[in-house]
BALUMFI-753972 format. One record per residue (C-alpha): residue in three letters; x, y, z. Coordinates in steps of 0.02 Angstrom, whole numbers, plus 32768, in hexadecimal, padded with zeros to 4 digits. Each point is the difference from the previous one (the first is absolute). Layout:
# BALUMFI-753972
ALAXYZ
...
END
This chain:
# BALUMFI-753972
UNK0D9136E9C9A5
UNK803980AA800B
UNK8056802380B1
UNK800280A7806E
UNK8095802B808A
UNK80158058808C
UNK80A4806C7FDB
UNK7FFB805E809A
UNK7F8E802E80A6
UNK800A808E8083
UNK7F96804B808D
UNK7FFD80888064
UNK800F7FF180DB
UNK7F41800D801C
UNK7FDD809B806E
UNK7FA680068077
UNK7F46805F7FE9
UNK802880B3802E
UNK80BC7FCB8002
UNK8099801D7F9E
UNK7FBA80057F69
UNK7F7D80628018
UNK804280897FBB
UNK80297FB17F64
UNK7F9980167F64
UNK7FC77F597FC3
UNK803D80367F45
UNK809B800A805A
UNK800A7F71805C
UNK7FD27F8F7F63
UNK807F80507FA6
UNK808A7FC18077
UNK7FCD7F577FDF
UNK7FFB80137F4B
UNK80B080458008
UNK80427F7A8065
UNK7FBE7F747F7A
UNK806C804F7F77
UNK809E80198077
UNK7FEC7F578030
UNK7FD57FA57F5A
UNK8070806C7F96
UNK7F6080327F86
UNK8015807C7F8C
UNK7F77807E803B
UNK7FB780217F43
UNK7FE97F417FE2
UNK7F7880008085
UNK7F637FD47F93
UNK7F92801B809E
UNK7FD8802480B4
UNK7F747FB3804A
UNK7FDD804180A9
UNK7F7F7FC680A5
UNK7FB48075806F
UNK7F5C7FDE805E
UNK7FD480AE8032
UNK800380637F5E
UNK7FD880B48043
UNK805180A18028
UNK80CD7FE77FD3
UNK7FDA7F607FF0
UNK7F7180287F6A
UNK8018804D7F30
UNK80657F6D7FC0
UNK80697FDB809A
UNK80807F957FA2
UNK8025807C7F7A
UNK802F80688097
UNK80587F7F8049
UNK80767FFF7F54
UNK800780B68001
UNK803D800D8088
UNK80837F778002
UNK80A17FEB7F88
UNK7FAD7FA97F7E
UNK7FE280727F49
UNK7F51804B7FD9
UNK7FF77F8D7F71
UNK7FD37F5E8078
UNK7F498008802B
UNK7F977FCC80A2
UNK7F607FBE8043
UNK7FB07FDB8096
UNK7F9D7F74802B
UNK7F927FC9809A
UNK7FF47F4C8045
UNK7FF8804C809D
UNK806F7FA5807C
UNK80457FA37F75
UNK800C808D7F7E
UNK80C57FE77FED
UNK800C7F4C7FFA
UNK7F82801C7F5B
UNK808180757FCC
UNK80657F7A7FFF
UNK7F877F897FBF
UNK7FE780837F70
UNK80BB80307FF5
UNK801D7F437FD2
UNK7F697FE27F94
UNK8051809C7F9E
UNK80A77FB37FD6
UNK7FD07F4F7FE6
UNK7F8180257F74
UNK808E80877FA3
UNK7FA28087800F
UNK8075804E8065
UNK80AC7FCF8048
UNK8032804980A0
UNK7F7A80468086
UNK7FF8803080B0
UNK7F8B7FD28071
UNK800B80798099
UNK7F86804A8082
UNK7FF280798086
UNK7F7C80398088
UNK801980958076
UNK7F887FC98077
UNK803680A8805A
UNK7FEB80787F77
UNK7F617FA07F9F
UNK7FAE7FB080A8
UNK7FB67F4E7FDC
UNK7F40802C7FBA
UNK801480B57FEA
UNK7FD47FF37F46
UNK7F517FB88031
UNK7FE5807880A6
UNK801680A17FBD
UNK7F867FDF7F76
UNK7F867FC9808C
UNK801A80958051
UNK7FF080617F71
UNK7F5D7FB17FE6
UNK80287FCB7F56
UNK7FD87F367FD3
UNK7FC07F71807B
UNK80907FB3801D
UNK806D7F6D7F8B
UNK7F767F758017
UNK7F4B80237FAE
UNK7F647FBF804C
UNK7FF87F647F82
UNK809C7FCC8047
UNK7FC8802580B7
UNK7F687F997FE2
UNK80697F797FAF
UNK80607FCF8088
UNK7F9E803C8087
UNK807B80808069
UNK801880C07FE2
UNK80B57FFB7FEC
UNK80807F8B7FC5
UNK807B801680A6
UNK80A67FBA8009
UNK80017FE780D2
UNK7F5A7FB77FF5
UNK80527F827F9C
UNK809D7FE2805F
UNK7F8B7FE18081
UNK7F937F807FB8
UNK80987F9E7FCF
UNK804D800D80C5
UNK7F567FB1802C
UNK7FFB7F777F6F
UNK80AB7FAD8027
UNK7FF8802A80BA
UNK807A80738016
UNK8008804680A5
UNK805080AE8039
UNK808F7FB5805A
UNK80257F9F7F6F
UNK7FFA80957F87
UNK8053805D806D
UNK809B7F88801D
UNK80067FF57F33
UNK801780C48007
UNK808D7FFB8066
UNK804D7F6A7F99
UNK7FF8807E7F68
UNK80678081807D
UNK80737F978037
UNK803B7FC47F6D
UNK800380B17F90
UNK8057804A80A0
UNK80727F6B7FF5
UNK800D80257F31
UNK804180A78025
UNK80867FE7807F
UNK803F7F6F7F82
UNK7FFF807C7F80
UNK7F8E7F857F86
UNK7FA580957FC1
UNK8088807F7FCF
UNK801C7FC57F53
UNK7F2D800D7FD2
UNK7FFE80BB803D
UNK801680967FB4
UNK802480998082
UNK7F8480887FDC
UNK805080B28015
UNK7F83804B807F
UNK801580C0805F
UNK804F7F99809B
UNK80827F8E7F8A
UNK7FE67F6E7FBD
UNK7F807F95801D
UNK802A7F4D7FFB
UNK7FC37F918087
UNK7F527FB0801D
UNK7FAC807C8081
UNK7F6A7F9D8036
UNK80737F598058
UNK7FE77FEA80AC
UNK80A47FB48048
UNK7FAC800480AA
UNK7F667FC07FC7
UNK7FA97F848089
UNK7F4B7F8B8013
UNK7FE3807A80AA
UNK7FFC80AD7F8D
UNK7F9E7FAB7F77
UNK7F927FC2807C
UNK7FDB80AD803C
UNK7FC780497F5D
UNK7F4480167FE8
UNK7FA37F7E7F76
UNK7FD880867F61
UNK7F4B7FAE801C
UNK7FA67FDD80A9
UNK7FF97F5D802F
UNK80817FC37F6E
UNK80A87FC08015
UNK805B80777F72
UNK807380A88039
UNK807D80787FBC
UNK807C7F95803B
UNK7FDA7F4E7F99
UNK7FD980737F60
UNK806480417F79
UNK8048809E8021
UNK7FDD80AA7F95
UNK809B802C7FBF
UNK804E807B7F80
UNK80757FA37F70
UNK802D7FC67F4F
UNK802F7F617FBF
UNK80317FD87F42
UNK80497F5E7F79
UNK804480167F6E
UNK7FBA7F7D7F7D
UNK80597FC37F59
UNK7FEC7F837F81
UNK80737F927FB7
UNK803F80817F6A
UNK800C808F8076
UNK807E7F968067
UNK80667FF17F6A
UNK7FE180B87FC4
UNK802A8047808F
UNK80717F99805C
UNK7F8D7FDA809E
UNK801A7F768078
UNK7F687FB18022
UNK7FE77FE880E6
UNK7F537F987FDD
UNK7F8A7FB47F7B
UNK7F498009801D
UNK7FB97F657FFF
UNK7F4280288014
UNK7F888081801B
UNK7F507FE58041
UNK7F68806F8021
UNK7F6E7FC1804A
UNK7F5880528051
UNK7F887FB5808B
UNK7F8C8031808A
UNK800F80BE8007
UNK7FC1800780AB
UNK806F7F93805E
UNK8075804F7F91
UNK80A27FB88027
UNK800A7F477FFB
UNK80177FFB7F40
UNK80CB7FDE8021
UNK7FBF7F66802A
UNK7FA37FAD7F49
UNK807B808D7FAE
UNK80AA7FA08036
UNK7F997F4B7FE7
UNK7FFD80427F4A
UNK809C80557FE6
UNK804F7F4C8038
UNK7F927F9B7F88
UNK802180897F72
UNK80CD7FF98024
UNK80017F228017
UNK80458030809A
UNK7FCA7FBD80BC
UNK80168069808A
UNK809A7FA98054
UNK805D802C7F6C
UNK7FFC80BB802F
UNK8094803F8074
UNK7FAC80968051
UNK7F5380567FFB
UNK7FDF80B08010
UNK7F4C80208033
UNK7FD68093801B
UNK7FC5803180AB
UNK7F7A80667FFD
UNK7FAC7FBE808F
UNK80587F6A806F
UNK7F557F9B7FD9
UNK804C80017F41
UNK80A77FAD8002
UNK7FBF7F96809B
UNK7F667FB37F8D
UNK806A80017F71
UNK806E7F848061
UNK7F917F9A8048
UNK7F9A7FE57F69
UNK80857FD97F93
UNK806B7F8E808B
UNK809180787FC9
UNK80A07FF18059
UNK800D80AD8084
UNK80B17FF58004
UNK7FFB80497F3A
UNK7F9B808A801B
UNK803180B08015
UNK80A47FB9802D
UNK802A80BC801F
UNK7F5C8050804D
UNK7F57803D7FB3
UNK7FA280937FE6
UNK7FD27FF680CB
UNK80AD802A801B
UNK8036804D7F62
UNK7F6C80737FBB
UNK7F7E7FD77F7C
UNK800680AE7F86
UNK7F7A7FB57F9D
UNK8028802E7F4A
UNK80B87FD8800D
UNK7FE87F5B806A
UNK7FFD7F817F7C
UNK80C880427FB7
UNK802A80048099
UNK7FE27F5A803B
UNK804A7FB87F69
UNK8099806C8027
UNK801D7FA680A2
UNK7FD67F4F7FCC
UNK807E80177F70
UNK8094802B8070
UNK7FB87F92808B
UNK80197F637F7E
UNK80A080427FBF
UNK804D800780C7
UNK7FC07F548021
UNK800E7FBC7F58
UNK7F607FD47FDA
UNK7FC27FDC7F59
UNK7F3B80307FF4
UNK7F8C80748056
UNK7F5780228018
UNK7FAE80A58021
UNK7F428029800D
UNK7FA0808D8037
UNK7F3F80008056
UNK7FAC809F7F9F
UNK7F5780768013
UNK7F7E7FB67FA8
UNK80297F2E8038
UNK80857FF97F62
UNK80C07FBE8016
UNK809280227FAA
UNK80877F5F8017
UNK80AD801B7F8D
UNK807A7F568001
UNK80A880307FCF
UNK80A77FA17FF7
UNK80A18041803D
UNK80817FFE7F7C
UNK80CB7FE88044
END
């Protein structure tokens, strides 16, 4: 069978919402990423079949074909083309997903699979609110769908929520995984573990490269003071993901390209799975997505070195965990999106950035990544590191 490899990953710091990246154009910022992946892989720009990029929000700068922007404005020629694509939270580990499909059936050789969200410059929603307010449309969920399932909206805490209250998760036990995820991205960055994955972004202060959003002084007595986003629930600001501005991006080749072009392969994809499940709960589909993903790949779960799960909401990774009897000492070995930021679109490269140079610093061999998503559907991408 046909195989697709991982020549090359980068990220941007995530900034901070209203940070130091806000005054970056999001063009801009995925263009430093895209950069970086032909530095880094030693690509020859006009052998680029494709550019397949994630954003969530599509609106504003972030709107009119974001990713031919995106190659516009970075080093690549005007002869390598771009779309967008939205999975929501997971929309750039389907770039991936897409990116590999690409080169394994020949249709194309060598891809990236990038994202970005400026959740600063395109807030979270906006490209739903200001049509509300405009008065134009009733919103993304017609009144079949409504009557369906029984709720108005599809709502991402509400679901976080209702998975707290199935496995029992109480605040202080949220809150203490929160300050795990601090801990151990503040630790990442005075060990240096996450200088090689970044990029530096040039912003109007310098450069930019640094996760904004860790708390090195994080403790259980501030999270405890934070108010619940919902009365009488058990979720706040500080066990969430955190909006943040950023850009993540892989570069994906098949076996000819390697040879064509003189890549060395850093991973080989293994499997991809998509799978969909109770939109209104929303996001407990890691869960049957990973059980399949496993089954698909003849793999079992104590086979994989280290996890990345994305953490949208503590109440994710936590059920993901307990469900699965997973081992916590593999997962987000260097912090989550709690700590780290969670800029939707460009999440799922961005992950897989980190897990690859997590398993190449502790020499592990495979790695699982999956990603809870609007709508109750899951992204999970099994990769194996290559020496």
């Amino acid at each position: 069978m046909p195989e697709a490899y991982i020549v090359a990953a980068a990220r941007t710091a995530g900034g901070r919402r209203k940070g130091a990246l806000s005054g970056v154009h999001p063009a801009d910022l995925g263009a430093t990423v895209l950069d970086a992946l032909i530095e880094r892989s030693g690509m020859d720009p006009a052998g680029v079949d494709d550019v397949i990029l994630g954003c969530v929000t599509q609106a504003g700068e972030q709107g009119s074909a974001l990713a031919r922007n995106v190659v516009l404005a970075s080093s690549l020629p005007q002869s390598v083309p771009g779309v967008t694509i939205d999975r929501q939270c997971g929309s750039s580990q389907q770039a991936l997903h897409f990116a590999a499909q690409a080169v394994m059936s020949g249709t194309q050789d060598v891809v990236i699979a990038a994202g970005v969200e400026s959740m600063t410059r395109v807030p979270m929603g906006s490209n739903v609110a200001l049509h509300e307010a405009a008065g134009l449309g009733v919103g993304p969920w017609p009144t079949s769908v409504q009557e369906r399932f029984g709720v108005p909206a599809f709502n991402q805490f509400h679901g976080a929520q209702a998975i707290a209250d199935k496995y029992g998760f109480t605040r202080e036990s949220m809150d203490a995984y929160a300050l795990a995820s601090h801990r151990k991205a503040a630790e990442a960055i005075a060990a240096g573990h996450f200088d090689a994955e970044i990029v530096p972004v040039q912003t109007a202060a310098g450069l930019f490269a640094r996760d904004e959003g860790v708390r090195a002084d994080a403790s259980l007595e501030a999270l405890a003071g934070l108010k619940t986003l919902t009365e009488g629930g058990s979720l706040t600001a500080g066990n969430a993901s955190q909006m943040t501005d950023g850009a993540s991006g892989v570069m994906v080749a098949n076996a000819a390209a390697l040879k064509r072009f003189n890549l060395t392969p850093i991973a080989r994809i293994v499997n991809m799975t998509v799978t969909a499940g109770d939109p209104v709960i929303m996001l407990e589909e890691p869960i049957p997505a990973t059980r399949r993903a496993l089954e698909r790949a003849g793999m079992r779960l104590d086979e994989i070195d280290l996890f990345e799960v994305n953490e949208a909401f503590a109440s994710i990774p936590m059920a993901w965990l307990q469900a699965l009897g997973a081992d916590p000492a593999r997962l987000n070995v260097r912090g989550g999106a709690i700590a780290l930021g969670h800029p939707l679109g460009a999440s799922g490269t961005k992950l897989m950035t980190t897990l690859l140079h997590a398993l190449a610093s502790q020499g592990g061999r495979y790695g699982l990544q999956t990603m809870c998503e609007g709508g109750g559907i899951a992204n999970v991408t099994i990769v194996e590191r290559l020496a």
